[in-house]
Each structure stands twice: as structure tokens, then as C-alpha cells.
C-alpha positions in Angstrom: -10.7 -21.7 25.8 -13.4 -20.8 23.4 -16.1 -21.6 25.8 -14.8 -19.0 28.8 -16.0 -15.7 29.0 -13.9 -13.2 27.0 -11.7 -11.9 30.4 -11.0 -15.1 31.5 -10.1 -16.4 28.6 -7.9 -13.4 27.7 -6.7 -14.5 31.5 -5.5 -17.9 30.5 -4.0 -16.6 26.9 -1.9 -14.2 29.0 -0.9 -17.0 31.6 0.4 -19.3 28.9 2.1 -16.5 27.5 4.0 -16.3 30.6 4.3 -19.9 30.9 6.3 -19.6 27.3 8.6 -16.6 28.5 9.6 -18.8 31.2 10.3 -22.2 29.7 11.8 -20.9 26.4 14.9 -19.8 26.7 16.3 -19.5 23.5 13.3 -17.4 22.5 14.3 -15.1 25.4 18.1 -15.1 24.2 16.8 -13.9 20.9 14.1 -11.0 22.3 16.7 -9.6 24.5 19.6 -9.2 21.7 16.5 -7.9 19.5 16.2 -5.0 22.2 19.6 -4.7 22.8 20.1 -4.0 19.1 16.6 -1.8 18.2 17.0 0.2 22.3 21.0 0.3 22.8 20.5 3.2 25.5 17.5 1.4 27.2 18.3 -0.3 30.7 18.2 -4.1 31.2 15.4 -3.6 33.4 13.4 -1.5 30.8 14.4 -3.9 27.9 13.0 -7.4 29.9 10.1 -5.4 30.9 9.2 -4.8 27.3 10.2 -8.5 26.6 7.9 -9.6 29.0 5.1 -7.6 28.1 5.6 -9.1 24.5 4.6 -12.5 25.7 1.4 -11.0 27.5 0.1 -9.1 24.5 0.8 -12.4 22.4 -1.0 -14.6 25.0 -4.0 -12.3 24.5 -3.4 -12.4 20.9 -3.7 -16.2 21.1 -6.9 -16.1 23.6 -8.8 -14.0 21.0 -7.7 -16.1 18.2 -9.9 -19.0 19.7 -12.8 -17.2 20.5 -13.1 -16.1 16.4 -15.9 -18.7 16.0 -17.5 -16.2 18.6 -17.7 -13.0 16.6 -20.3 -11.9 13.4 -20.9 -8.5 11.7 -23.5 -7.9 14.8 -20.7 -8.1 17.8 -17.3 -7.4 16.3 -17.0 -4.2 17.9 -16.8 -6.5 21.0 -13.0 -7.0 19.8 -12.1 -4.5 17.5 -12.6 -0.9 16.8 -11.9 1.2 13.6 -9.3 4.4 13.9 -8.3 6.5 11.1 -11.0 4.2 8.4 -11.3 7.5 6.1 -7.5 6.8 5.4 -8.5 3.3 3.9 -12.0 4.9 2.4 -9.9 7.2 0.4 -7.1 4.8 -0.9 -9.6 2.2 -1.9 -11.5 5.2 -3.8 -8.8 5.4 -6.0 -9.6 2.0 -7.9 -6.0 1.0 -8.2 -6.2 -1.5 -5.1 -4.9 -1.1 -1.8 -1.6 -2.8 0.0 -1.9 -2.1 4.0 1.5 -1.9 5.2 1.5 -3.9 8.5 3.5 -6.2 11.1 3.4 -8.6 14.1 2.5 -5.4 16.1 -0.8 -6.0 18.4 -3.1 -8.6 16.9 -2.4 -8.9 13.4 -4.8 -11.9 12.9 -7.7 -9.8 14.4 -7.2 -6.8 12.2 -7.1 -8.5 8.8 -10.6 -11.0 10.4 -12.5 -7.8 11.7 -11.6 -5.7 8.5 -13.4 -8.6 6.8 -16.3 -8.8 9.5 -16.8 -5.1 8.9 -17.5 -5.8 5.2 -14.2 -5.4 4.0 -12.6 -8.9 2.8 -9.1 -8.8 1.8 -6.4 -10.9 0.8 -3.4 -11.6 3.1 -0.4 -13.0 2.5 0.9 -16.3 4.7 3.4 -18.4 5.2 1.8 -21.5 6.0 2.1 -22.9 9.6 4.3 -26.2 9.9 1.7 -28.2 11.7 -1.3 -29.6 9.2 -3.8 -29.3 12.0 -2.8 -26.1 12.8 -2.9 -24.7 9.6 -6.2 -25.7 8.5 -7.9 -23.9 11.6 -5.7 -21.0 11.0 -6.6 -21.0 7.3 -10.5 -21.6 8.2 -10.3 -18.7 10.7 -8.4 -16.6 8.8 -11.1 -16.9 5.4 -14.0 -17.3 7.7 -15.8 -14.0 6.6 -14.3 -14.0 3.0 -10.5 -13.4 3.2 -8.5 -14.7 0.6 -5.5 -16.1 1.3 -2.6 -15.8 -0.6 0.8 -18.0 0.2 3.9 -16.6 0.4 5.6 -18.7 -1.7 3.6 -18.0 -4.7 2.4 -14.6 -4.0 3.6 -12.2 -6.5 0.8 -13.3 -9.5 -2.0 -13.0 -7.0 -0.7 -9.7 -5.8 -0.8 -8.2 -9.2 -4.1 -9.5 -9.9 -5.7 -8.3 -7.0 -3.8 -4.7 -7.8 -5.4 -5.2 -11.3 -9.0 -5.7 -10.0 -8.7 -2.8 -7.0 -8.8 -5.1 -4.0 -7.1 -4.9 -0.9 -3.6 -6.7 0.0 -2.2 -6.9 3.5 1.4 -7.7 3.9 3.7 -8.5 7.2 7.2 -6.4 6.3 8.4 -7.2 9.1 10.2 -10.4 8.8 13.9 -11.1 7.8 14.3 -11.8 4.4 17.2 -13.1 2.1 18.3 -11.5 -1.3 17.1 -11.3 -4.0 13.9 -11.1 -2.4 15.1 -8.6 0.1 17.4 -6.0 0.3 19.0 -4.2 2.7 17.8 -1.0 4.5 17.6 0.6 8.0 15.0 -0.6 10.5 16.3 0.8 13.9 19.4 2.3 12.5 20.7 -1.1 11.3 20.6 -2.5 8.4 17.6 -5.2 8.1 17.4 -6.9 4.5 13.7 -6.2 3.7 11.3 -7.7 1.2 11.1 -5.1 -2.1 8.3 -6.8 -3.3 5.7 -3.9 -2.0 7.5 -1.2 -3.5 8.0 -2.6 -6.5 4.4 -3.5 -7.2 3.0 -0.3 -5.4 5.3 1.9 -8.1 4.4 -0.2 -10.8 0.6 -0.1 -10.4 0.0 3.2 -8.6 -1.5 1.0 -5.7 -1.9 3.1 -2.6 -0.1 2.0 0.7 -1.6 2.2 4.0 0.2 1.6 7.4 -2.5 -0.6 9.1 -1.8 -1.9 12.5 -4.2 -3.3 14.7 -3.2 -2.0 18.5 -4.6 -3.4 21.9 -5.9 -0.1 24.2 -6.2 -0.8 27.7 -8.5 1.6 28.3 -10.7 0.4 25.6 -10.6 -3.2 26.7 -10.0 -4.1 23.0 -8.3 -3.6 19.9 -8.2 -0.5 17.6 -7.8 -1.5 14.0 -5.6 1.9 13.0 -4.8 3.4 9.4 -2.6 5.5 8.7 -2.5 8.0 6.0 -1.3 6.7 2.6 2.3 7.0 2.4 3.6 9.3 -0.3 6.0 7.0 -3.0 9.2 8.3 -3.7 9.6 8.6 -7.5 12.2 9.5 -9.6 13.9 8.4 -12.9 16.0 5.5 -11.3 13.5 2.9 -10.4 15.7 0.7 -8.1 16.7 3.6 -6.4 12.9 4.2 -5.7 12.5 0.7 -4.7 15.0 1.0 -1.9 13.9 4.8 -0.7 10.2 3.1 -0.8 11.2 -0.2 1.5 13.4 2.4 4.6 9.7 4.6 4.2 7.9 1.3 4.6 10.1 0.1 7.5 10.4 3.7 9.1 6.5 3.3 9.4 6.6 -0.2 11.0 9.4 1.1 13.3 7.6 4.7 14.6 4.7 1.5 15.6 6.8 -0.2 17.4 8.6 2.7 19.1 4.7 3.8 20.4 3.6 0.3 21.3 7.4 -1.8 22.4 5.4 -4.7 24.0 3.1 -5.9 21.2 6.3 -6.2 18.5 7.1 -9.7 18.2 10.8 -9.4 19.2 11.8 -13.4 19.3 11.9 -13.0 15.3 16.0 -12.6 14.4 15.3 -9.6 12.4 18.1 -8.6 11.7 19.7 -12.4 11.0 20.7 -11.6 7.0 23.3 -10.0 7.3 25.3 -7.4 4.5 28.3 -9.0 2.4 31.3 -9.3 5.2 29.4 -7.8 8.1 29.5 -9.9 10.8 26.6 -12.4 12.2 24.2 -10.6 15.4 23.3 -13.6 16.8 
């Protein structure tokens, strides 16, 4: 794929996209209950369209992932665009380090890789990927122009150092987690357990947050790499209090995202699997 030009191999991305809505039907089950619970008074015909236009916009996602080795400082506006970089500017002014606030909205591997192409390396947070293979290229991809990456098993010292030394942090809130790691607060209007671990380390350091998605624009032919004005921390005496109020501010932001752009969220993720004590299972 990495030797095609750019539309047809954005072509093939899409068709295997297509090819993966079709032959996976458990990840279909799981989309459509995802929409059913996040869009109750959508139609069917409205929800699977969405669905379907998830697996395009992550076939495209996957077609400009191989074409990375591609890109340098001179061309990466072939890909990706800047929107709303002042909000970013002005956080990062602040010297206290900068968490961006972001999801599996778009192509969230291109934002975080033309960020760094723009001369802005950061560190990311990953879980990595089951497959060796895989996760080498991923990892050499995702470092190529000086990203750091931190894993997610082990992230919470090198979160507070880079807070410490005023770098940049981005982090995907948008998966399920477990407690104590999580805890529970509304994404949709349903309780999703959420990871604390932003909030905690945002109120603790004065770190700024910035909602940072990276959005395909059709009109465009490429991706807008979007930031969002720094979100305003709740703060009060009662610090777990402030931790919860801070995580439903973070997930509102991810959610208003999703509720602009439907088809780039990654709805096969069980989102909303953890469950509170005695509420029933979704899934």
C-alpha cells in the first residue's frame, strides 16, 4: 500500500474496511448495541449507516498509517492541517506541561505523528499491540519524528515527569476502564467507568488540558488536527469530588466530538462494559 498514490491507497484502506464490516460479526453486534445505547432515538437505518461509515474512516485511517514513511516537515500538510493551534500555543506557554484530551475520533495516530512533524514531539500513552511485528512498526512510526512513548501499564511516573519538565502528554479517555483506575461517570447519559488518572494529575500539577482531536474534512481531502480551548478545572476543597466533576468535563468533551463527527468514533470498543455495583451487564 505504501507505494500507491495517496487516493488509491486511501481506496484500498476504505475497501478493507468494508471487507472487515462484513466478515466480522461480533464487531458489528458490539457497534450496533454501542449506538443503540449512545443514539436510543436514532433509526436502525441511521445507526448502521453511522456503523458503516466507522469502518470507512478507519480503513482510511489504516491507508494513511502506511504511507507515514512518506511524510517530512516539507509535505505534512499533505495529510494534516492545524485548527485552533493558538489554543495549544497558549497552554504550552504556561510552563506547567500540556495533557491533550483526545480519542479514537478521526485519525488519532496522525495527529499525535503530524504534531511531531510540525516541530512539536510529544509523548503518548499506548497500550502495546498484541502482535510483536506489529508493534515494533507501530512503535517505529509512532517515534519516528521524536515522540516518546509511554506504556500504559507504567504510565503514571513518566506522566508526572513530563508535567514536571512542561512537555506535552496525549491521552485516549475513551476506553473502558476497571476501578480503581476508573470510576464511574456519564458519557452519553450512562454511566461509563472512566480513567481518573488525567484529572488527578492535571489538579495536582496545574497542567493545562486541551481537547485535541484530529478530524478527516471531506472538503479538505485531509485531516484537521483541531484544539480546543483549555478546559476550565473544577476546584474546590474536596479533591475527589474534583476528580470526578473533572473526568464527566473530560468525557462531555470527547462526547460533543463524537456527536459532530458519529462515523470516525470507534464504536466496536464495549465502552460501556464495567458496569456499577449490581447494575446489570450491556452486552
Amino acid at each position: 500500500m505504501a507505494l500507491l498514490p495517496r487516493p488509491l491507497a486511501r481506496a484500498h484502506g476504505m475497501l478493507i474496511g468494508w471487507i472487515v464490516y462484513l466478515l466480522l460479526g461480533r464487531l458489528r453486534r458490539v457497534g450496533r448495541r454501542n449506538l443503540q445505547i449512545a443514539f436510543p432515538n436514532k433509526s436502525i437505518h441511521e445507526r448502521n449507516k453511522t456503523l458503516r461509515g466507522m469502518y470507512v474512516s478507519l480503513g482510511r485511517l489504516l491507508a494513511e498509517f502506511c504511507l507515514f514513511p512518506r511524510y517530512a516537515r516539507e509535505n505534512v500538510s499533505q495529510i494534516a492541517v492545524y485548527q485552533g493551534f493558538e489554543n495549544f500555543e497558549q497552554a504550552e506557554q504556561l510552563k506547567k506541561g500540556v495533557l491533550l484530551l483526545t480519542g479514537h475520533v478521526g485519525g488519532w495516530e496522525i495527529g499525535s505523528f503530524a504534531h511531531s512533524l510540525y516541530g512539536h514531539p510529544m509523548n503518548i500513552v499506548v497500550r502495546p499491540l498484541d502482535n510483536p511485528y506489529l508493534n515494533r512498526l507501530a512503535e517505529e512510526f509512532r517515534s519516528r519524528f521524536g515522540n516518546r512513548l509511554l506504556p500504559k501499564q507504567d504510565f503514571a511516573r513518566g506522566l508526572l515527569a513530563a508535567m514536571h519538565n512542561g512537555e506535552t502528554v496525549g491521552i485516549l479517555m475513551d476506553t473502558n476502564m476497571t476501578p480503581p483506575q476508573g470510576d464511574f461517570v456519564p458519557f452519553f447519559g450512562v454511566l461509563a467507568c472512566t480513567a481518573t488518572g488525567m484529572a488527578r494529575v492535571a489538579l495536582k500539577t496545574g497542567a493545562a488540558v486541551v481537547p485535541a482531536f484530529t478530524i478527516w474534512d471531506d472538503k479538505l481531502r485531509k485531516y484537521r488536527v483541531q484544539f480546543e480551548p483549555a478546559i476550565k478545572l473544577v476546584r474546590t476543597d474536596d479533591n475527589d469530588a474534583d476528580v470526578l466533576a473533572n473526568t464527566a468535563l473530560f468525557n462531555k468533551a470527547i462526547e460533543d466530538v463524537i456527536r459532530r463527527h458519529p462515523e470516525q468514533w470507534l464504536w466496536v470498543h464495549r465502552r460501556w462494559k464495567t458496569r456499577p455495583p449490581g447494575e446489570p451487564p450491556l452486552y
